[in-house]
GUMARVEX-426280 format. One record per residue (C-alpha): residue number from 1; x, y, z. Coordinates in steps of 0.001 Angstrom, whole numbers, plus 500000, padded with zeros to 6 digits. Last residue first. Example, Ala and Ser with C-alpha at 12.3 -4.5 7.8 and 13.67 -1.06 7.14 Angstrom:
BEGIN
    i       X       Y       Z
    2  513670  498940  507140
    1  512300  495500  507800
REM end
This chain:
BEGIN
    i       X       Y       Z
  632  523671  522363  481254
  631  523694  525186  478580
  630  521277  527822  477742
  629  518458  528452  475348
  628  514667  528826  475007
  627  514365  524755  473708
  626  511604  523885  471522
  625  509506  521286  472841
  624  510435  517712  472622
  623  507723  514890  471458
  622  508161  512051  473486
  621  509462  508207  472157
  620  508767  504580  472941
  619  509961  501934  471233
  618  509653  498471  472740
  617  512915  495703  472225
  616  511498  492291  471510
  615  513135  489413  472409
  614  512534  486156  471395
  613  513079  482700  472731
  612  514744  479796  470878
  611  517833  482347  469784
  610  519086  482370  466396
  609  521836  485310  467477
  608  523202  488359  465158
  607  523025  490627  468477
  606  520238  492964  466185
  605  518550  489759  464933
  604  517903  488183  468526
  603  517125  491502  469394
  602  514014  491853  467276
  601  513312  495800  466768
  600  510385  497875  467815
  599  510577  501310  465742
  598  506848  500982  463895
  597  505654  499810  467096
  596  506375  503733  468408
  595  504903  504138  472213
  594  504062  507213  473125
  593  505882  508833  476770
  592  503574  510978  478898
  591  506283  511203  482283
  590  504121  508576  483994
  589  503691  505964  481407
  588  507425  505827  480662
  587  508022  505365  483953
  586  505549  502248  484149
  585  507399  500999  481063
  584  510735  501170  482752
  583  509344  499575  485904
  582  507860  496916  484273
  581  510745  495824  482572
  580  509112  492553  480968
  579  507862  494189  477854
  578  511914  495456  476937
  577  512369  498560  476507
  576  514063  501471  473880
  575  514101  505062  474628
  574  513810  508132  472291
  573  514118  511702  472330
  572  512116  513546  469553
  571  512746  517204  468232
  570  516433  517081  468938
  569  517702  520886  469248
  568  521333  519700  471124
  567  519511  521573  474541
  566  516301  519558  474366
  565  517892  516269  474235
  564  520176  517553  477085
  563  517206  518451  479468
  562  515039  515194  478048
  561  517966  513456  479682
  560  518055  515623  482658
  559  514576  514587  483583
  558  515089  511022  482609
  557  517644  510713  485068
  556  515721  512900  488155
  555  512600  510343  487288
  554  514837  507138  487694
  553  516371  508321  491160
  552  513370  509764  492552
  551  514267  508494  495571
  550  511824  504702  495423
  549  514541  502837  494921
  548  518101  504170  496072
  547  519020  500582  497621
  546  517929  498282  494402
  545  520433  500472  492305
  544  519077  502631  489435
  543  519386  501546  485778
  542  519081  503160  482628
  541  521057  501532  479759
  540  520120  503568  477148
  539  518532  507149  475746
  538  518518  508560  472591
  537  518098  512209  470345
  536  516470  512115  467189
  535  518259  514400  464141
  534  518650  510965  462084
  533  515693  508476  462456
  532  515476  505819  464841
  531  516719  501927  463384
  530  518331  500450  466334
  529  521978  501053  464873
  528  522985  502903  468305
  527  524633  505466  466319
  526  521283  506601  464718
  525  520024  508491  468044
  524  522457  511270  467847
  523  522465  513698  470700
  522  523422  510039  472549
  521  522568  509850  476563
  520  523869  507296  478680
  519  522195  505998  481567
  518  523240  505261  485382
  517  521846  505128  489064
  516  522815  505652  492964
  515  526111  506414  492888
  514  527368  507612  496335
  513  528269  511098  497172
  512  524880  511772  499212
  511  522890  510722  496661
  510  524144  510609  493063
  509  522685  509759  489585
  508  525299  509194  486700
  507  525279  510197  483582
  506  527484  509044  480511
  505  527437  511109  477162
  504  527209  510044  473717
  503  529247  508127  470835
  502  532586  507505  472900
  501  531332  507691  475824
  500  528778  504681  474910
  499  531724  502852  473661
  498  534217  503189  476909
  497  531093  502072  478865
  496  530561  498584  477393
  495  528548  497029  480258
  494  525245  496994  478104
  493  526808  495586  475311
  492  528625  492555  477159
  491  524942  492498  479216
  490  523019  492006  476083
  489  525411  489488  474768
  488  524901  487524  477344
  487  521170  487535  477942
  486  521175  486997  473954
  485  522682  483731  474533
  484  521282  482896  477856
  483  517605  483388  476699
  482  515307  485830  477688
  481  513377  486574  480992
  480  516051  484631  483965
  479  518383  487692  483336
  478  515522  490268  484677
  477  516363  490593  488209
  476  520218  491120  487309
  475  519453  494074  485436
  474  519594  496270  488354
  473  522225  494343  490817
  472  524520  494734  487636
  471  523781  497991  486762
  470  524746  499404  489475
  469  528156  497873  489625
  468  529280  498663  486321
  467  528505  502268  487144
  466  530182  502228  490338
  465  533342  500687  488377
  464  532747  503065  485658
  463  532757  506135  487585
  462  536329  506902  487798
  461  535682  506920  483551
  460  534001  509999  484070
  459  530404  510736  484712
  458  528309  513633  483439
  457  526468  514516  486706
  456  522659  513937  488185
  455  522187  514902  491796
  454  519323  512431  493699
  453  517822  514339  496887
  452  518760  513110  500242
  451  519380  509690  501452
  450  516771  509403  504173
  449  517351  507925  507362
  448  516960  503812  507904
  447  514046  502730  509820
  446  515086  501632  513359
  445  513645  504669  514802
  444  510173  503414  513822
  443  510885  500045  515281
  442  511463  502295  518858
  441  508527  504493  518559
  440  506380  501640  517769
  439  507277  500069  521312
  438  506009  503357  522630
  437  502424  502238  520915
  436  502665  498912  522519
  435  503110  500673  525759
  434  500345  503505  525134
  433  497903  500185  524503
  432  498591  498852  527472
  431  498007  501833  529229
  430  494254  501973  527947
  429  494070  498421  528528
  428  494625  499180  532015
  427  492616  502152  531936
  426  489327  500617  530470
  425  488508  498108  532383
  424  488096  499931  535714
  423  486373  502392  533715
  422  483545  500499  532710
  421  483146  498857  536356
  420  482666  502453  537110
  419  480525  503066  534565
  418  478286  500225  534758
  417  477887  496466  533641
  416  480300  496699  530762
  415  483151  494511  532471
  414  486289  495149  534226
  413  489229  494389  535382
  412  490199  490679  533367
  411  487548  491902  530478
  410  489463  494814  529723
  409  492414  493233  529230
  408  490904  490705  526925
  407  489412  493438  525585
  406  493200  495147  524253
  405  493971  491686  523331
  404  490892  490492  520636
  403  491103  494715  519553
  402  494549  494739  518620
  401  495169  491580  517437
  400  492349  492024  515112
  399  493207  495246  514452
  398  497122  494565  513684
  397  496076  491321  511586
  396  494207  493839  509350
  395  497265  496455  509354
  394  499994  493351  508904
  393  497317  492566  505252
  392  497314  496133  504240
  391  501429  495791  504701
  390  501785  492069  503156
  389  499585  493432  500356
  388  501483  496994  499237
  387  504577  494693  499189
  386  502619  491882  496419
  385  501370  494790  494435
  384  504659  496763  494434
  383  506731  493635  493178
  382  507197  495357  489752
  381  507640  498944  491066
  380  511420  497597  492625
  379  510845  496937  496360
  378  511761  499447  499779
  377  509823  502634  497878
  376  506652  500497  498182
  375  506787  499871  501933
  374  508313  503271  502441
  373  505485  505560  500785
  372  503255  503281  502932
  371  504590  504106  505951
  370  505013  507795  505467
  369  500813  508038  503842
  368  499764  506823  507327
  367  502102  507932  510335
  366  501312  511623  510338
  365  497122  511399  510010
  364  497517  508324  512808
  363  499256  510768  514968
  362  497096  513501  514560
  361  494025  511230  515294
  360  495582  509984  518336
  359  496824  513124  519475
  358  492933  515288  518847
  357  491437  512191  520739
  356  494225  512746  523808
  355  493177  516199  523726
  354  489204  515762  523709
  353  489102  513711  526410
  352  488599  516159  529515
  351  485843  517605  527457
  350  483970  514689  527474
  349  484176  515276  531283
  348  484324  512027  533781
  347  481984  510925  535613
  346  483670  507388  536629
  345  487156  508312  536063
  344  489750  508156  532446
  343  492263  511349  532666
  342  495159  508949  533187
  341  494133  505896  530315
  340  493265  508719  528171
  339  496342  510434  527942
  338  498332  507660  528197
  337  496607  506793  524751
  336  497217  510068  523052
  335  500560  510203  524402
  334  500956  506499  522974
  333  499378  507713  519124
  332  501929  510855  519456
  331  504681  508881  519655
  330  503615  506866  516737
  329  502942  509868  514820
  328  506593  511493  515687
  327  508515  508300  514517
  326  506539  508141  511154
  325  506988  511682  510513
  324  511110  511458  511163
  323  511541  508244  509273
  322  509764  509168  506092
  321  511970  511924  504599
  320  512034  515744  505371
  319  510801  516604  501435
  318  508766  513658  500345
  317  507750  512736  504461
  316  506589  516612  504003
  315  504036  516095  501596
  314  502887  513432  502814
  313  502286  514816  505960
  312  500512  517526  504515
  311  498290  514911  502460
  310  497388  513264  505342
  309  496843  516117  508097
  308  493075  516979  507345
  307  491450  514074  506176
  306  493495  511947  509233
  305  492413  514694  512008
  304  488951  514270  511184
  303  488472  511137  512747
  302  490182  511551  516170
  301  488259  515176  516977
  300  485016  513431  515524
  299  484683  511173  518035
  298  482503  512941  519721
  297  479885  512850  517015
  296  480043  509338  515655
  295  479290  508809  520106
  294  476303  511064  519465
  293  475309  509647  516812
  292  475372  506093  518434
  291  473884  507592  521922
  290  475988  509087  524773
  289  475528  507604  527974
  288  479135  509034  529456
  287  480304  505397  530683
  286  478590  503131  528404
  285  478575  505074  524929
  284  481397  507447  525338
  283  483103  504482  527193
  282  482322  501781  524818
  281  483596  503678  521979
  280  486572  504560  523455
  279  487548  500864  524340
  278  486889  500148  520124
  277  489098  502901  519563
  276  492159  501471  521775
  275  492328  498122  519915
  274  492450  500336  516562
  273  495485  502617  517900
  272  497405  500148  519838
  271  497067  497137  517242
  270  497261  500091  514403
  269  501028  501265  516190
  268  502256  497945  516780
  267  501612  496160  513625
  266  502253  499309  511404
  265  505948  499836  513362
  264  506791  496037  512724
  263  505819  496598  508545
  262  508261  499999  508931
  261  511012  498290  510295
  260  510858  495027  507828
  259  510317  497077  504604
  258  512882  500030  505521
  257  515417  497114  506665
  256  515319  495130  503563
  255  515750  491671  504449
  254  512208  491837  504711
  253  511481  491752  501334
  252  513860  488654  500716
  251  511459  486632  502095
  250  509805  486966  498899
  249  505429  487150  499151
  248  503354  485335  496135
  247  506737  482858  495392
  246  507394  482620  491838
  245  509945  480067  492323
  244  508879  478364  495416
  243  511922  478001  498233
  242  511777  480961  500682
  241  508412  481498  500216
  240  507725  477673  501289
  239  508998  478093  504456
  238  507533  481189  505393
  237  504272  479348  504432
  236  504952  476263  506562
  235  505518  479138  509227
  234  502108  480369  508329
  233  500743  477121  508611
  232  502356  475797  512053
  231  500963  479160  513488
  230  497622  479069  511951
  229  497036  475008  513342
  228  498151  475850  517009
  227  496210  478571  516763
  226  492724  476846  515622
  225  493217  474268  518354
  224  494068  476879  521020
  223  490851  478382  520154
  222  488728  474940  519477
  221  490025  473136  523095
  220  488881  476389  525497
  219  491757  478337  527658
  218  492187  481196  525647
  217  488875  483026  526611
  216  485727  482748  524803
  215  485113  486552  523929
  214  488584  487481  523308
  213  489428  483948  522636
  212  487189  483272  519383
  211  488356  486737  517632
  210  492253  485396  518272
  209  491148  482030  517559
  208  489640  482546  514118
  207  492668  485361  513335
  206  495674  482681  514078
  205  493127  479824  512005
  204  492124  482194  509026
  203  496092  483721  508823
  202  497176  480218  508505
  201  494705  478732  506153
  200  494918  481686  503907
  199  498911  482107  503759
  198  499268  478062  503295
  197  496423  478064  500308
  196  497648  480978  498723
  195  501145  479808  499099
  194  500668  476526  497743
  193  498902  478473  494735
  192  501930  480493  493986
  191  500548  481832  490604
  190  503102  481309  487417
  189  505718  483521  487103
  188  505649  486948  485188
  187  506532  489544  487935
  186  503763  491886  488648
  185  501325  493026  485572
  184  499584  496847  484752
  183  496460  497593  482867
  182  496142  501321  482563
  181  493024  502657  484527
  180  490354  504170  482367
  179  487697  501544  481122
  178  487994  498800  483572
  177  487875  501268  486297
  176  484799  503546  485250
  175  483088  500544  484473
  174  483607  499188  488116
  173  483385  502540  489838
  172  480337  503427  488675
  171  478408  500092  490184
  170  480340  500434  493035
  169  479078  503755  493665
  168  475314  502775  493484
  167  475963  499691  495440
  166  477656  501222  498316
  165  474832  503321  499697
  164  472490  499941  499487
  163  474785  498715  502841
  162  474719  501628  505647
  161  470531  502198  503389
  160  470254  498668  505214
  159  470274  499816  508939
  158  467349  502064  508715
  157  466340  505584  506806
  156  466301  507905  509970
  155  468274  506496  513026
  154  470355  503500  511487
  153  471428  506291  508503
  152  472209  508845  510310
  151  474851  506355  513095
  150  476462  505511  510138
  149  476705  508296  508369
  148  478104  509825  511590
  147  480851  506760  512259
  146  481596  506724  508600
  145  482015  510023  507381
  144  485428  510683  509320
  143  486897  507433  508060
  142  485805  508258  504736
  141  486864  511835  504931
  140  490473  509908  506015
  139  490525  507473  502830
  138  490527  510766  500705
  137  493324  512341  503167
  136  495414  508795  501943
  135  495012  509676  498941
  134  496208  512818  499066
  133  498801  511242  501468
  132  499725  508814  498652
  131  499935  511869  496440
  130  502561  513755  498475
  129  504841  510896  499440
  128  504870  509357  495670
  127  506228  512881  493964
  126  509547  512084  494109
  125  508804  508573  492909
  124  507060  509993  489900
  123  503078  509244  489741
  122  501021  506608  488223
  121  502424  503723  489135
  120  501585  504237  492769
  119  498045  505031  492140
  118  497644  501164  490973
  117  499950  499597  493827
  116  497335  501436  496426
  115  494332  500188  494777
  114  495550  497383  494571
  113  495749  496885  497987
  112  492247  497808  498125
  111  490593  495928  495179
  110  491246  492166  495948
  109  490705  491922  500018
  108  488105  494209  499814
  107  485961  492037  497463
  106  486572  489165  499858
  105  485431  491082  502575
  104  482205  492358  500751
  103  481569  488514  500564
  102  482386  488107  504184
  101  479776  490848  505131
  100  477549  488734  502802
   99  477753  485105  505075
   98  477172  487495  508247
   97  474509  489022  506761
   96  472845  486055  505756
   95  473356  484336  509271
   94  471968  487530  510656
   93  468655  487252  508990
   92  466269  488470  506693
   91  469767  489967  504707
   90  468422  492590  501687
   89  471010  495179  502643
   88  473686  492316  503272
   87  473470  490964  499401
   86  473875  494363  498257
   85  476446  494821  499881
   84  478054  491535  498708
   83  477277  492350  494990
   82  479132  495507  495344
   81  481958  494348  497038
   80  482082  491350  494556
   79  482425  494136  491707
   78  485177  496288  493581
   77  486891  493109  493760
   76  486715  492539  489947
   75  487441  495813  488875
   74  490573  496000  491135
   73  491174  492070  489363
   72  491041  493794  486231
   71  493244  496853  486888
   70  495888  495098  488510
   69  495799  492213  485725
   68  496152  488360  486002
   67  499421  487455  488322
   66  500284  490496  489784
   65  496459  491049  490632
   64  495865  487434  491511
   63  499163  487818  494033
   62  497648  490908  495584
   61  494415  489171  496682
   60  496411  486300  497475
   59  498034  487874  500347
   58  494714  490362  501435
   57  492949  487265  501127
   56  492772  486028  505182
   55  492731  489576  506301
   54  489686  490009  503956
   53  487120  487114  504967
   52  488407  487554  508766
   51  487694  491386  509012
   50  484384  490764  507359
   49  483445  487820  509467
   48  484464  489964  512332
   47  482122  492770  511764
   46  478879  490712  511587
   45  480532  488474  513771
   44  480457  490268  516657
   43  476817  490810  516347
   42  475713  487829  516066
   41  478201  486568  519367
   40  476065  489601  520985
   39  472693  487396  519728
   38  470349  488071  516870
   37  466566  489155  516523
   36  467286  490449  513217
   35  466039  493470  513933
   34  467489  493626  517480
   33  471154  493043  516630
   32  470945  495204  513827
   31  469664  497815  516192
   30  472460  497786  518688
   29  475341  496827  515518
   28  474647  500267  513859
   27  477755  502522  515404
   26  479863  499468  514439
   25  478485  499709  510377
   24  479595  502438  509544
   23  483310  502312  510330
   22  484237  499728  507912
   21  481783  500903  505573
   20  483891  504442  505535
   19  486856  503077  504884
   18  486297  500962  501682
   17  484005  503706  499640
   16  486799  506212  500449
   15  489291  503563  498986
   14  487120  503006  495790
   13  487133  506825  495112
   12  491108  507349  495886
   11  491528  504507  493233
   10  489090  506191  490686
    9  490230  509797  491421
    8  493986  509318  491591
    7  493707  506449  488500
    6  492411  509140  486236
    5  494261  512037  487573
    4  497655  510455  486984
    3  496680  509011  483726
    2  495732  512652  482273
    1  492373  513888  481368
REM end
């Protein structure tokens, strides 16, 4: 079994298990609240304590798996998921379950984003739209199974088989994990603990008062308290990120416009869509009398949209580009809403709903696997884990927003005391959330377009000045790794064009007329004195520009290396790394690459240095089949 189908169906596995206990659980709360004899406030907070627990660790969740191990720290979350729903299944009280609903949040916070970052490794940039919506159509049956498994469950087996269904799965998954996903590392800097603990306590005290002032209002001492204390935090915290050396989010992300568009476009879009939901449900409960199952049931033309229309929308955001889906989903998540907010009466016909449902959920299927494709395309594959946080983490502060605002509307013209007082609630927030949703439209259209598809050339020397260029801004990430000396000399090899062309071949990558990424091929591996045997073919140099990440920029390089490798009759081509490239060795992963110890080389020795830190240059080398002819 390959890597790619390894981490698809573990990651894709522990996502499924993460979306549908999310929505499980809300079609339950009635009879929870009676068993345990607990309050409405009870009942809030057996969801909110989990959407608290794991918006406030999203951050650090990511950092810890940069810092420590993806893969251990996903089998680590997934673990204290497990234990926590275990611990709410055998709750005798709503205290308990409250406390172990924020257990299985911490255990989301760790193993979800990661589980994102870890799937992204293993597959080809070009490929990353496609699988992410796979993925993302895996998360979607969850969705869909949530609200009806839910609502099952409560009504035939009780409220804790929601919970014990977990346990068996996690306790699969977490073996399963350790034992098959390939271990994977963010930058090498020590752990931003000031920024855990400023991240944490400001997202805890803007989310404590937001859930505290939709049922409270704004006006009481502890809410505005508790903001006051999560805003001055979390801009301590933006502070700080701009100034820490290893810091657990860079500012710098969002001076990338895809990053910073498409993160704005996620907060509007999920606060509309997710505030809007939790309106619906009232109303197909409250206004048209429908019971928990019934309401799982007619909901089902939202929900099953996502399982359906993720992976073709990922598919086409990888061939159309990520702008134009995301745009369109948004705009279909505000017709959706208008939708309802102008059909909404007392008495009105389930029927009457079911096209702004069937919008909402198409929208949502469009806008999911485009936005996260661009989130990780926007950073180089080492800061993936730390990117693929801040988004999950927006999304979480999105509902809560969402929801806490969207009922506070609600609340001002309405209340749940009958339909019609139902309904006179419901449309303003209703239109309220189509506006925030048509606000998404416009940060969506403020994503930049795509770049095309990545054309790989023989350069000339015209090209050495975009060449020098590219590699500069490629490698420069990476100069702080090694020492100075060989740093230096690395670079004065590296940047020595007129060489390389003299013993191999120089390609460049471009998109759309610009050059986008380098590497030099030689048909004779032994003239780059790093010890491969004679009739090998070699690679070097590879670099792709910060701006073309995520194109398929690296993967079209190495595909018409191995094309030329092939075509001079080499049985082996061969590529040298360095440990802390990440991306390189994640590549190398991907496209079945071995790695050779017996070829590593010291290059302290090979640049003739005594440097105080060492370098070690990784072999790794693939296996060529025959080629059937024909030039390139």
């Amino acid at each position: 079994m390959s890597l790619f189908v390894r981490t698809f169906a573990i990651t894709s596995s522990a996502w499924f298990l993460f979306a549908l206990d999310r929505l499980a659980v809300t079609t339950a709360l009635p009879v929870i609240r009676t068993d345990l004899g607990a309050g409405l406030a009870g009942a809030e907070w057996t969801v909110n304590a989990y959407t608290l627990s794991f918006a406030v660790l999203l951050l650090a969740g990511a950092a810890l798996g940069d810092r420590f191990g993806r893969r251990r720290l996903f089998a680590i979350g997934l673990a204290v998921f497990t234990a926590g729903s275990a611990a709410a299944a055998l709750a005798p009280d709503v205290g308990t379950l409250v406390a172990a609903r924020a257990v299985q949040g911490v255990g989301g916070a760790i193993f979800a984003p990661l589980s994102m970052t870890l799937l992204s490794a293993a597959v080809p940039a070009a490929r990353r739209g496609a699988v992410l919506g796979a993925w993302g159509g895996v998360g979607g049956l969850g969705v869909t199974a949530g609200p009806l498994l839910g609502g099952a469950l409560t009504s035939f087996a009780g409220w804790q088989w929601i919970f014990w269904l977990n346990v068996p799965l996690g306790l699969v998954l977490v073996p399963l994990a350790w034992r098959h996903l390939e271990e994977s590392h963010g930058p090498h800097g020590r752990l931003d603990l000031r920024g855990v603990a400023l991240s944490g306590a400001g997202v805890s005290g803007v989310v404590w008062a937001v859930i505290r002032a939709g049922g409270d209002g704004w006006a009481r001492p502890d809410v505005l308290v508790a903001l006051v204390f999560g805003v001055l935090a979390l801009a301590l915290f933006v502070v700080w990120q701009t100034r820490a050396p290893a810091p657990m989010l860079p500012m710098r992300f969002f001076r990338h416009r895809a990053f910073a568009a498409a993160n704005l476009t996620a907060l509007l879009m999920y606060a509309a869509l997710f505030g809007a939901l939790f309106l619906v449900t009232q109303l197909l409960q409250t206004g048209l009398s429908a019971s928990p199952l019934q309401a799982g049931l007619r909901m089902l033309p939202m929900v099953v949209m996502p399982m359906l229309l993720a992976p073709v929308a990922g598919a086409l955001s990888d061939r159309w580009g990520t702008r134009p889906l995301m745009a369109l989903g948004v705009a279909l998540v505000a017709a959706g809403l208008g939708w309802l907010a102008a059909v909404t009466a007392p008495g009105v016909a389930y029927g009457a709903l079911v096209p702004g449902l069937i919008m909402l959920g198409t929208g949502s299927a469009l806008f999911f696997a485009p936005a996260a494709a661009t989130v990780l395309g926007a950073v180089a594959p080492r800061e993936q884990g730390q990117a693929s946080g801040a988004a999950t983490a927006v999304r979480e502060i999105a509902v809560v927003l969402g929801v806490a605002v969207l009922a506070s509307v609600f609340a001002a013209h309405g209340d749940l005391g009958s339909p019609a007082r139902l309904v006179a609630g419901v449309v303003p927030a209703l239109w309220l959330g189509a506006a925030l949703a048509g606000a998404g439209v416009l940060a969506a259209l403020a994503l930049p377009r795509a770049n095309g598809v990545p054309l790989v050339r023989a350069a000339g020397p015209r090209d050495h000045a975009a060449i020098r260029e590219v590699l500069g801004v490629a490698y420069a990430q990476y100069a702080g790794d090694v020492s100075p000396e060989v740093w230096d000399a690395y670079r004065a090899d590296l940047l020595d064009l007129d060489r390389h062309a003299r013993h191999g071949q120089l390609l460049v990558a471009e998109v759309k007329g610009k050059v986008a990424g380098y590497a030099a091929f030689y048909p004779d591996a032994t003239v780059q004195n790093l010890g491969w045997p004679g009739g090998w073919a070699g690679g070097r140099g590879m670099g792709v520009h910060p701006d073309f990440r995520g194109q398929g920029v690296a993967d079209a390089l190495m595909a018409a290396l191995e094309h030329r490798a092939r075509e001079s009759g080499a049985p082996v081509f061969a590529f040298h790394t360095s440990g802390f490239m990440t991306a390189a060795l994640a590549l190398y992963a991907r496209l079945g690459y071995r790695r050779a110890p017996e070829f590593d080389r010291d290059m302290n020795a090979y640049y003739g240095l005594d440097a105080c830190r060492p370098w070690a240059a990784l072999a790794y080398l693939k296996y060529l089949p025959a080629s059937t002819g024909g030039t390139r």
